[in-house]
Backbone as CSV, one residue per row, in Angstrom:
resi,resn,N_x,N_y,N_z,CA_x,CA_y,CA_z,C_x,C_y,C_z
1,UNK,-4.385,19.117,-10.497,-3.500,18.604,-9.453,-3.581,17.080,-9.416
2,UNK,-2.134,16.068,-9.639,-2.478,14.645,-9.495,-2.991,13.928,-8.584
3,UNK,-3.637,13.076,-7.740,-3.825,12.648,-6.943,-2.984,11.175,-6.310
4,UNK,-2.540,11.524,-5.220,-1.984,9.746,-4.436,-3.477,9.353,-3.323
5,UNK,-3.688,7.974,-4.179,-4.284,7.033,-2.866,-3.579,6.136,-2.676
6,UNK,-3.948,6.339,-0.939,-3.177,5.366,0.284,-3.486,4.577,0.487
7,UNK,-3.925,3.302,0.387,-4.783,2.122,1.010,-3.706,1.477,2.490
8,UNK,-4.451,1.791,3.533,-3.581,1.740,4.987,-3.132,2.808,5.222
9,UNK,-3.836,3.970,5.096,-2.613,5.246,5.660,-3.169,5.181,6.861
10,UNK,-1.914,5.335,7.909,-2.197,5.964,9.051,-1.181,7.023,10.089
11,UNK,-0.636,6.694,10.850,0.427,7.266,11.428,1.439,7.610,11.218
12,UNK,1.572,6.204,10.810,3.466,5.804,10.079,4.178,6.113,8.941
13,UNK,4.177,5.078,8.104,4.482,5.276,6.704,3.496,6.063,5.962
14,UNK,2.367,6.137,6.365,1.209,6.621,4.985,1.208,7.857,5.596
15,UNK,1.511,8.497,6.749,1.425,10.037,6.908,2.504,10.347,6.064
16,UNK,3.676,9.931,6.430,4.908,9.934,5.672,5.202,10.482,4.198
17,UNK,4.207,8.871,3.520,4.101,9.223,2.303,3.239,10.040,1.712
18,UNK,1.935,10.533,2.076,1.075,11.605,1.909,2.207,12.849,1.970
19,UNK,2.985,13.126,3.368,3.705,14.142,3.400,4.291,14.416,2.335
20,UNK,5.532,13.265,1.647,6.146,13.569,0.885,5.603,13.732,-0.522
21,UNK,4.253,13.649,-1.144,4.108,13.315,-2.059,2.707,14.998,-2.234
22,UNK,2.227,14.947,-0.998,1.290,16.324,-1.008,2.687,17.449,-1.002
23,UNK,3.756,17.427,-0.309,4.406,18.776,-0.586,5.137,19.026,-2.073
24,UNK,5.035,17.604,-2.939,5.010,18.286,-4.519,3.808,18.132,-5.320
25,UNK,3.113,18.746,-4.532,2.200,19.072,-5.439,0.875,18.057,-5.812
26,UNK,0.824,17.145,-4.749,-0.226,15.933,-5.047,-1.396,16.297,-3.967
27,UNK,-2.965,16.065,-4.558,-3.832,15.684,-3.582,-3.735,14.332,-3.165
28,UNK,-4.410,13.744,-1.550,-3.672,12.675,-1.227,-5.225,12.201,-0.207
29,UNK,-5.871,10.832,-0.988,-6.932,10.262,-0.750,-6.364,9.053,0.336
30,UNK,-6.938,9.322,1.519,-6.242,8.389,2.608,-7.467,7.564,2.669
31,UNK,-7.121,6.216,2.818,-8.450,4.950,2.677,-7.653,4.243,3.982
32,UNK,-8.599,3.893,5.043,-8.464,2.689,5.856,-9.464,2.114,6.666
33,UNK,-9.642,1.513,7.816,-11.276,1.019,8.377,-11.926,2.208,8.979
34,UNK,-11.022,3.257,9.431,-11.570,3.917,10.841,-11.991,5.614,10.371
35,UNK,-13.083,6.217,9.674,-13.459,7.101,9.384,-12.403,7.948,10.298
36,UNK,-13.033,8.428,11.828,-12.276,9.347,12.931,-10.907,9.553,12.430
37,UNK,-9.885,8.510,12.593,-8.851,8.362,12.063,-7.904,9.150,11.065
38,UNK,-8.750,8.752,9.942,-8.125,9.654,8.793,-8.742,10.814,8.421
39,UNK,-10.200,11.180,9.407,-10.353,12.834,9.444,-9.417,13.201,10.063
40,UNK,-8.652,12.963,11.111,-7.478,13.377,12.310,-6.307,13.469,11.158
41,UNK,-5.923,12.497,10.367,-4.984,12.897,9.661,-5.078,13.430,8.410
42,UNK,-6.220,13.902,7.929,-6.466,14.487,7.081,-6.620,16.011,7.416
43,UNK,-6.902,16.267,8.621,-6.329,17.538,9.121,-5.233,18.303,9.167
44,UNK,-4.116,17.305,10.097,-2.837,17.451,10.330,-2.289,17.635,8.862
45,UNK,-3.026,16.984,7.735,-1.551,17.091,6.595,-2.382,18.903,5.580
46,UNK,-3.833,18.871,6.222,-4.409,20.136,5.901,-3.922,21.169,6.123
47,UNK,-3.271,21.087,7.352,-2.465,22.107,7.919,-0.803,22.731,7.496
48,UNK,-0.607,21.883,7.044,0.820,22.000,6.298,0.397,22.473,4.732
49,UNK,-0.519,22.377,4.145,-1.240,23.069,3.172,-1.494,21.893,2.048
50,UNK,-1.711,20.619,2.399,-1.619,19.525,1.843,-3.256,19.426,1.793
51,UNK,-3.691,19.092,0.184,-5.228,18.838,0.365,-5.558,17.520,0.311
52,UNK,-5.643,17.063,1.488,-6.450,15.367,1.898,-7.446,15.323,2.507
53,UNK,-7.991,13.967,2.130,-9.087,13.142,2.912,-9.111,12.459,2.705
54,UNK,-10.349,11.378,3.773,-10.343,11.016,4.075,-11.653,9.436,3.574
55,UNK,-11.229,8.445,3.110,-12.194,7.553,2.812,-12.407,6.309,3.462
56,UNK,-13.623,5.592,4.594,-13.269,4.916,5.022,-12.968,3.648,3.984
57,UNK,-12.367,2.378,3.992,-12.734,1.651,3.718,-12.238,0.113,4.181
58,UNK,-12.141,-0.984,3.611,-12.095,-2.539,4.558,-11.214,-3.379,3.888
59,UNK,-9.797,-3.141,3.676,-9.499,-4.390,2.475,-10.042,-5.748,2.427
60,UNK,-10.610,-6.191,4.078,-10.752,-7.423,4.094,-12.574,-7.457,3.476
61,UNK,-13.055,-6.258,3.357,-14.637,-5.832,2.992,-14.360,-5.548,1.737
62,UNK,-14.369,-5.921,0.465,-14.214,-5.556,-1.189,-14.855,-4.601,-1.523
63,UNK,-16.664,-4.891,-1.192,-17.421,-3.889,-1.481,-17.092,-2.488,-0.886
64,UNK,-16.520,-2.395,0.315,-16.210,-0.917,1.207,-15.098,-0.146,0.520
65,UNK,-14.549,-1.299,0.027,-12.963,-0.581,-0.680,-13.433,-0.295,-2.374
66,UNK,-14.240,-0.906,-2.887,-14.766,-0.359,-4.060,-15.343,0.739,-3.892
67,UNK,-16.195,0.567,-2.628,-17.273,2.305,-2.537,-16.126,3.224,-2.079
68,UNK,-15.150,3.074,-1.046,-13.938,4.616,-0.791,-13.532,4.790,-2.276
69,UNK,-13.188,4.076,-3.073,-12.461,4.608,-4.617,-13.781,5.082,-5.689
70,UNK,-15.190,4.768,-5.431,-16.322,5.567,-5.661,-16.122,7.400,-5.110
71,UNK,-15.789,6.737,-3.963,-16.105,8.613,-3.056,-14.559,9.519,-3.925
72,UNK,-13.474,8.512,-3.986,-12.326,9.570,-4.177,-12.443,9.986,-5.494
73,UNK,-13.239,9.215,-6.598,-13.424,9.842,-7.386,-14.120,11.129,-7.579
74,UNK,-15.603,10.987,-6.837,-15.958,11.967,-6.719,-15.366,13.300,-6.668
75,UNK,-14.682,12.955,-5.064,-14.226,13.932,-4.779,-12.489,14.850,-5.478
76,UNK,-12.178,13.601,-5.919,-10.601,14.141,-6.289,-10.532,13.757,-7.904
77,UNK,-11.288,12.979,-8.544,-11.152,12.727,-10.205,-10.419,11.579,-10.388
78,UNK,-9.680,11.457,-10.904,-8.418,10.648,-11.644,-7.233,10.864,-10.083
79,UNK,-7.062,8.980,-10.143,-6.018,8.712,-9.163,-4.676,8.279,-10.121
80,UNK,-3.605,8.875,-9.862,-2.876,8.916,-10.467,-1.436,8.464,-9.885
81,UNK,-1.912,7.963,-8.953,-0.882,6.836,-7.902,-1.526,6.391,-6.977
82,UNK,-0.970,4.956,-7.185,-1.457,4.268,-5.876,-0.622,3.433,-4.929
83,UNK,-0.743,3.356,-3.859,0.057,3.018,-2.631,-0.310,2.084,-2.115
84,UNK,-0.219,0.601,-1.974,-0.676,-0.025,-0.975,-0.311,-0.804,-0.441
85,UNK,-0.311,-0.180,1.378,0.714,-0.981,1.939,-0.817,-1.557,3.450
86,UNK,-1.236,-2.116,3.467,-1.966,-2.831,4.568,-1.453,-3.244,5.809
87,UNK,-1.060,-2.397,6.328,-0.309,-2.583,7.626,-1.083,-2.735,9.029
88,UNK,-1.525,-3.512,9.824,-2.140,-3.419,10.768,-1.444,-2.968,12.106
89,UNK,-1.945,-1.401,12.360,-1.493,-1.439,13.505,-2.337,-1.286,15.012
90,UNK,-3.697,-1.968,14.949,-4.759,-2.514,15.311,-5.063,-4.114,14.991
91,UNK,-5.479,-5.072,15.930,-5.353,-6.333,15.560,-6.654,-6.061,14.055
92,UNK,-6.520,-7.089,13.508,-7.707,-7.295,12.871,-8.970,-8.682,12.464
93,UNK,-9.760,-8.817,12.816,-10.196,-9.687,12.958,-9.962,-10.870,12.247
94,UNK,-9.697,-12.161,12.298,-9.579,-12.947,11.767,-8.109,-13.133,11.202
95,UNK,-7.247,-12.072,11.219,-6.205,-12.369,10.770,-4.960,-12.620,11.999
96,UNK,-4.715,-13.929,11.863,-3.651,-14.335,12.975,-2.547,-15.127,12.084
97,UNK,-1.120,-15.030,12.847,-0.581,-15.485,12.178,-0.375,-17.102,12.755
98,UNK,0.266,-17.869,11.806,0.584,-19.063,11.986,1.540,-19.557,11.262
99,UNK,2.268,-20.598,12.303,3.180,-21.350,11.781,3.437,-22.286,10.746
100,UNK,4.461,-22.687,9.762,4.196,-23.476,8.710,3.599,-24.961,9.197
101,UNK,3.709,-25.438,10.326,3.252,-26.925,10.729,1.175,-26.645,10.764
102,UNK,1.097,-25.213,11.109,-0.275,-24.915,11.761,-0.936,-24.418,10.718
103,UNK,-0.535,-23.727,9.459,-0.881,-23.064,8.294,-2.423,-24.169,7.947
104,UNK,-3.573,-23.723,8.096,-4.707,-24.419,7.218,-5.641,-23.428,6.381
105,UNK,-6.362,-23.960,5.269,-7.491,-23.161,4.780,-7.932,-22.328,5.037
106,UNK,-8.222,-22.595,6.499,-8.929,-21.171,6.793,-8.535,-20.497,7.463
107,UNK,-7.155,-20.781,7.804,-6.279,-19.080,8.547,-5.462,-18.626,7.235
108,UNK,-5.196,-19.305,6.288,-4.595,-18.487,5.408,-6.046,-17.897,4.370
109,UNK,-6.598,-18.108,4.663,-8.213,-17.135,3.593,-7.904,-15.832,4.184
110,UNK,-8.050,-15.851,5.450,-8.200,-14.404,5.871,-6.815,-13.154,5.096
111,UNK,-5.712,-13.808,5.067,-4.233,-13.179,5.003,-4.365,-13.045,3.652
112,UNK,-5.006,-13.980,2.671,-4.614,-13.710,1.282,-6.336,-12.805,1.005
113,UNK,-7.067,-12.631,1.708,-8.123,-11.696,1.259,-7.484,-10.289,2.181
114,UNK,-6.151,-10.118,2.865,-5.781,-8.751,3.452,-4.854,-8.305,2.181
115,UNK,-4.042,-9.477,1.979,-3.207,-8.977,0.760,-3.385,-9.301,-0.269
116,UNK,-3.508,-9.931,-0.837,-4.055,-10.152,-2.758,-4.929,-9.682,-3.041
117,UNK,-6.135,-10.722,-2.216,-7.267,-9.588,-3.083,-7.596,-8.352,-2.451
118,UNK,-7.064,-8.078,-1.321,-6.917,-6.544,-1.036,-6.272,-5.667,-2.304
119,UNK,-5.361,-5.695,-2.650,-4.036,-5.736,-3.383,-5.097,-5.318,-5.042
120,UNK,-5.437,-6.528,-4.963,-5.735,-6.501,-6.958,-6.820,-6.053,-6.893
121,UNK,-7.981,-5.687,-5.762,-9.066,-4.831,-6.069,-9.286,-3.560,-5.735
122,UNK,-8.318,-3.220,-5.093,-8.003,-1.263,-5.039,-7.043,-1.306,-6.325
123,UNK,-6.526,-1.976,-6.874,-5.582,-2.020,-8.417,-6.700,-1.714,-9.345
124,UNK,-7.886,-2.854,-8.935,-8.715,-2.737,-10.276,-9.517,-1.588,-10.176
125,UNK,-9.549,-0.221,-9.540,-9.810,0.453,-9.066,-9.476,1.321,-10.128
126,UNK,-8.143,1.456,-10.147,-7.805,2.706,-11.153,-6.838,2.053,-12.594
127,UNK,-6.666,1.291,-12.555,-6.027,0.611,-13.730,-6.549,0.511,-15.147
128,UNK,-8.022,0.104,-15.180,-8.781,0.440,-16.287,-8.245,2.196,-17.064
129,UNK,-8.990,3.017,-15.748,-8.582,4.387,-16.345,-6.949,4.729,-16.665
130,UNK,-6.245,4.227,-15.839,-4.551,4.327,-16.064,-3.883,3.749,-17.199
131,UNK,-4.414,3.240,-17.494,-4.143,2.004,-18.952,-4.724,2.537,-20.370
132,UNK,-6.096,3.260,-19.982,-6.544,3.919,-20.976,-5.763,5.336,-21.151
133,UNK,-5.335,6.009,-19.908,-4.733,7.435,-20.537,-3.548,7.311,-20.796
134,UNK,-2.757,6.110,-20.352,-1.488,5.682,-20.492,-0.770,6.418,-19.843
135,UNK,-1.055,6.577,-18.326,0.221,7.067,-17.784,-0.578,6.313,-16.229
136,UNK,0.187,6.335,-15.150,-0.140,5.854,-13.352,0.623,5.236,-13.564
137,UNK,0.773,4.953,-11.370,1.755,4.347,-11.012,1.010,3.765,-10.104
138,UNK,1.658,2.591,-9.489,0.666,1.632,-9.230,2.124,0.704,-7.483
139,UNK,2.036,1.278,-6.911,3.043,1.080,-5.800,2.545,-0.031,-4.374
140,UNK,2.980,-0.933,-4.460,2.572,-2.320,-3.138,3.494,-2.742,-2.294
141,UNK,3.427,-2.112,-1.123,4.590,-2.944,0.354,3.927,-3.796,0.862
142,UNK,4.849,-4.892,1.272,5.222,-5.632,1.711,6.118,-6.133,2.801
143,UNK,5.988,-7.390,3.497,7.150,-6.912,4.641,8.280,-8.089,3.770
144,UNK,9.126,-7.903,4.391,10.182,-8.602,3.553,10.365,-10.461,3.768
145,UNK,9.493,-10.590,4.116,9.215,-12.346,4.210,8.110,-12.835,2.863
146,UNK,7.951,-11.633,2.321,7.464,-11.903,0.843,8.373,-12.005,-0.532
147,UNK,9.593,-11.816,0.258,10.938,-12.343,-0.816,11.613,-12.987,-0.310
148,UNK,12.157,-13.226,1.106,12.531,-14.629,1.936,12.009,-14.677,2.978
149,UNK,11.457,-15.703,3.727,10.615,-15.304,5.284,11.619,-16.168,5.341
150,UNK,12.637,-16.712,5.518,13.479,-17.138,6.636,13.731,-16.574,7.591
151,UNK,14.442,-15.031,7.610,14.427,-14.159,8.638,13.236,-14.218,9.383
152,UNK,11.858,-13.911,9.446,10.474,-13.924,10.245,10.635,-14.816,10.705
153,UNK,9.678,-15.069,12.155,9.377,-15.647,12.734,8.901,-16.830,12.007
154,UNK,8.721,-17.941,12.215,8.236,-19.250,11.848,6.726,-19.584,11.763
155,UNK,5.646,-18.477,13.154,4.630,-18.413,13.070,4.272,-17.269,12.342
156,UNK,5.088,-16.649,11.404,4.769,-15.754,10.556,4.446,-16.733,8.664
157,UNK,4.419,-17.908,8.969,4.339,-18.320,7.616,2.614,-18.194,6.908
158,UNK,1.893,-17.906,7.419,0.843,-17.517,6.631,0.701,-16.244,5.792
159,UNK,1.676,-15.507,6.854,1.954,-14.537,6.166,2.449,-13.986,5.406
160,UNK,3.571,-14.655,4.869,4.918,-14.761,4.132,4.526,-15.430,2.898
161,UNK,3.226,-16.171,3.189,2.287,-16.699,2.074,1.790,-16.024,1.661
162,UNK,1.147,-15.919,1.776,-0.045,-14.334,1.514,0.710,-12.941,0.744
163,UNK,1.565,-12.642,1.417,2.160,-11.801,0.745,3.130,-11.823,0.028
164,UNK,3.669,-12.816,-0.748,4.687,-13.469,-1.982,3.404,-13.802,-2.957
165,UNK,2.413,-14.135,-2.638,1.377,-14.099,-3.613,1.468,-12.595,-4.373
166,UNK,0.737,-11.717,-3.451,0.352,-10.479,-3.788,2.182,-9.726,-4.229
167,UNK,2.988,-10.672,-4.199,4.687,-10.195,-4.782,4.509,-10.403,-6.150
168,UNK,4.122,-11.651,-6.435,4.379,-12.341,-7.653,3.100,-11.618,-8.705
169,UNK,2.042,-11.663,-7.893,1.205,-10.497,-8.907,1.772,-9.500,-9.757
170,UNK,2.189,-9.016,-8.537,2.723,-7.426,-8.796,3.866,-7.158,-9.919
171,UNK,4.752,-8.551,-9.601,5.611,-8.667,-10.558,5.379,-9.112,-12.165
172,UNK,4.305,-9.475,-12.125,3.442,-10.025,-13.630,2.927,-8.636,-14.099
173,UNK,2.041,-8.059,-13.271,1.587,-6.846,-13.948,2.966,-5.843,-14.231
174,UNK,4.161,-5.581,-13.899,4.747,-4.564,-14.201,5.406,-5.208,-15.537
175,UNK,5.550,-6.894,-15.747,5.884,-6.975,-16.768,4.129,-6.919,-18.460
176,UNK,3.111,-6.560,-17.968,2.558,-6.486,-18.829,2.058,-4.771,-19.035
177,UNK,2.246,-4.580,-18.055,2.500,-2.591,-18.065,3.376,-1.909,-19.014
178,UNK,5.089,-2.785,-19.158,5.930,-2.365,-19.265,5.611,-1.862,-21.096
179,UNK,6.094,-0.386,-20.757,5.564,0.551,-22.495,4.362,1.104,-22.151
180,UNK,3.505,0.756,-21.658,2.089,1.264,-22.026,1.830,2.613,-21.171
181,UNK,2.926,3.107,-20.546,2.898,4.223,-19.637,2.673,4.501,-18.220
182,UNK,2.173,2.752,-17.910,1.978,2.105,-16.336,3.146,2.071,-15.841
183,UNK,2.947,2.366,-14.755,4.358,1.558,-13.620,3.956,1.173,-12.534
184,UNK,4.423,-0.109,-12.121,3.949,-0.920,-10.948,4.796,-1.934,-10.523
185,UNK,4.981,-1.366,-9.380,6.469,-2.362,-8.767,6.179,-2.337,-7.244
186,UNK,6.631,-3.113,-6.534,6.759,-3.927,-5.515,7.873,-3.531,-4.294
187,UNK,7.032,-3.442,-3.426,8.124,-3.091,-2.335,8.262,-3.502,-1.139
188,UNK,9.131,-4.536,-0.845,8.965,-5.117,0.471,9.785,-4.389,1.380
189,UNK,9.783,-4.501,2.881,10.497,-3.803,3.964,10.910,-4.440,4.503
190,UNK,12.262,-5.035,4.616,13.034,-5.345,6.261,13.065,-4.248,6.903
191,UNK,12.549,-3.816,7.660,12.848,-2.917,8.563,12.078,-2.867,9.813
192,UNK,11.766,-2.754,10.609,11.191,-2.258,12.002,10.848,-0.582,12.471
193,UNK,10.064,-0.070,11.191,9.728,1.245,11.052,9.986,1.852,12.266
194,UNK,10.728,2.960,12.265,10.570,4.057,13.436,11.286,3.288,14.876
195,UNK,12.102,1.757,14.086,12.426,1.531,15.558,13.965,1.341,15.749
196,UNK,15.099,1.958,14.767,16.132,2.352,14.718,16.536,3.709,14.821
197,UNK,18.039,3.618,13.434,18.415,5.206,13.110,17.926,5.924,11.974
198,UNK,18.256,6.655,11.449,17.462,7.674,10.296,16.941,6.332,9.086
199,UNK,17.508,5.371,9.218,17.195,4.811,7.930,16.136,4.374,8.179
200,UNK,15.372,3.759,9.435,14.530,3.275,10.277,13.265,4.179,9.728
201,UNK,13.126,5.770,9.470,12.279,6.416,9.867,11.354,6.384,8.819
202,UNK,10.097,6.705,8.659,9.327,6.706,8.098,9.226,7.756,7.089
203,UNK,9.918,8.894,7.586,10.002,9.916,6.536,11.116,10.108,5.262
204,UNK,12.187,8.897,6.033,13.167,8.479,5.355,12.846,7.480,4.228
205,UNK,12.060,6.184,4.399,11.366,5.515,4.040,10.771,6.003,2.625
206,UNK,10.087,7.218,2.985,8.847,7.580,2.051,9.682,8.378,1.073
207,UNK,10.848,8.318,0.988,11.203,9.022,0.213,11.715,8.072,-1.048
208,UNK,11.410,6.744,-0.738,11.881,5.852,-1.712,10.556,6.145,-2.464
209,UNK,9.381,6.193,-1.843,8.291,6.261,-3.129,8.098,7.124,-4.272
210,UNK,8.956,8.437,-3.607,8.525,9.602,-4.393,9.683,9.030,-5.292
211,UNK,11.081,8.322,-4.978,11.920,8.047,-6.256,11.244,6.960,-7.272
212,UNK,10.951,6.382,-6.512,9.604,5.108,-7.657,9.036,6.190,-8.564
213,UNK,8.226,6.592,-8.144,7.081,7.401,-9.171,7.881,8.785,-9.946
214,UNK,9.445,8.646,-9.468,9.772,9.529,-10.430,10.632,9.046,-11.422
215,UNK,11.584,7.464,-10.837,12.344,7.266,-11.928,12.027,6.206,-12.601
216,UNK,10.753,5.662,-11.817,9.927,4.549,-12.768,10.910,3.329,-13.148
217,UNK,11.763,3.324,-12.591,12.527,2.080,-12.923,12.390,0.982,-11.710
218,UNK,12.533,-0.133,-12.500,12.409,-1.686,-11.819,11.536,-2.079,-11.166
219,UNK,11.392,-3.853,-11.356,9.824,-4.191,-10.760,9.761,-4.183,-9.630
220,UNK,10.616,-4.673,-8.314,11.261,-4.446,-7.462,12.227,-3.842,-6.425
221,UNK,11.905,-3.574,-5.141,12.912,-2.504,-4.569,13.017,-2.787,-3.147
222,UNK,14.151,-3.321,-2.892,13.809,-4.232,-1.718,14.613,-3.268,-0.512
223,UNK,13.843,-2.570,0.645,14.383,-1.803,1.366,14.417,-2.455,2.703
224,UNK,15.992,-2.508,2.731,16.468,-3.457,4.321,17.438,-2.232,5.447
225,UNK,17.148,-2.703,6.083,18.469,-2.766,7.130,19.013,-3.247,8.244
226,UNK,18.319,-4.580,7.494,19.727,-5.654,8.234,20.837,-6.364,7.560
């Protein structure tokens, strides 16, 4: 059975995408800070006959997020997609946003250790092995101020930093993937999850991933609706 890990699953999108991706046929390794958490939703998707669990781990902690992709091996083998979307829907320490006049050193450290090297060290996670068997998929959201933050807020520019970094990565590796049986592409969101109409929804949403990992085309996939 293949396996999807989540890095940020929780409520929203990552129940979502667990949903859509455990009812064909995937085990589905949920990683985020809060152990309780993703036993609770590792239940709920148990129950629908979906086999998950649960790993804690810290994007902004390297070592914690190296040891959850220790445990999922254990427990699940070979990850054979990966998801990562770092969404806080709990403040998190140290990460605040700021404006381009206010942007310094050390408020943007925190944002580019949530997304880049969050980003490229749950990557370096399974990529070695994905590269060697020549096949994974390798999937990163974003909010959509990582392809224009004009729309965002203005005190959103650390963020819009931070995550056009972890864009432009993403976009290098799918061009050195490309043939070798990898796929890894990029996905930013205009949207305001769950706070419109059907296009808004999260289950709607998640259905763009399962088309990623099935039609494997393009480095980019930019899902709006405005």
């Amino acid at each position: 059975m293949p396996t999807i890990a989540i890095v940020g699953a929780g409520s929203g999108l990552g129940r979502s995408i667990a949903r859509t991706f455990g009812r064909n046929g995937f085990s589905v390794a949920l990683v985020s800070r809060t152990q309780s958490k993703l036993d609770t939703l590792a239940a709920e998707l148990g129950r629908t006959g979906v086999d998950a669990a649960g790993f804690a781990g810290d994007v902004m902690d390297r070592a914690s997020l190296v040891d959850a992709f220790t445990r999922i091996r254990q427990r699940f083998g070979t990850v054979d997609v990966l998801e990562y979307s770092p969404a806080p829907h709990t403040p998190v320490p140290g990460v605040t946003p700021a404006s381009p006049l206010d942007v310094t050193v050390e408020n943007i450290q925190p944002q580019l250790d949530y997304y880049l090297y969050g980003g490229i060290t749950a990557a370096r996670q399974v990529l070695p092995d994905m590269l060697e068997r020549g096949s994974g998929t390798l999937l990163f959201t974003t909010g959509g101020s990582s392809v224009d933050p004009t729309p965002a807020p203005p005190e959103y520019a650390n963020i819009a930093l931070a995550s056009a970094a972890l864009r432009s990565w993403v976009l290098k590796l799918h061009q050195v993937t490309e043939g070798t049986g990898v796929y890894a592409a990029h996905v930013p969101l205009s949207v305001w999850i769950g706070a419109g109409g059907p296009e808004s929804q999260p289950d709607t949403i998640a259905q763009l991933y399962w088309d990623l990992y099935t039609t494997r085309e393009g480095a980019e996939h930019h899902y709006t609706t405005f």
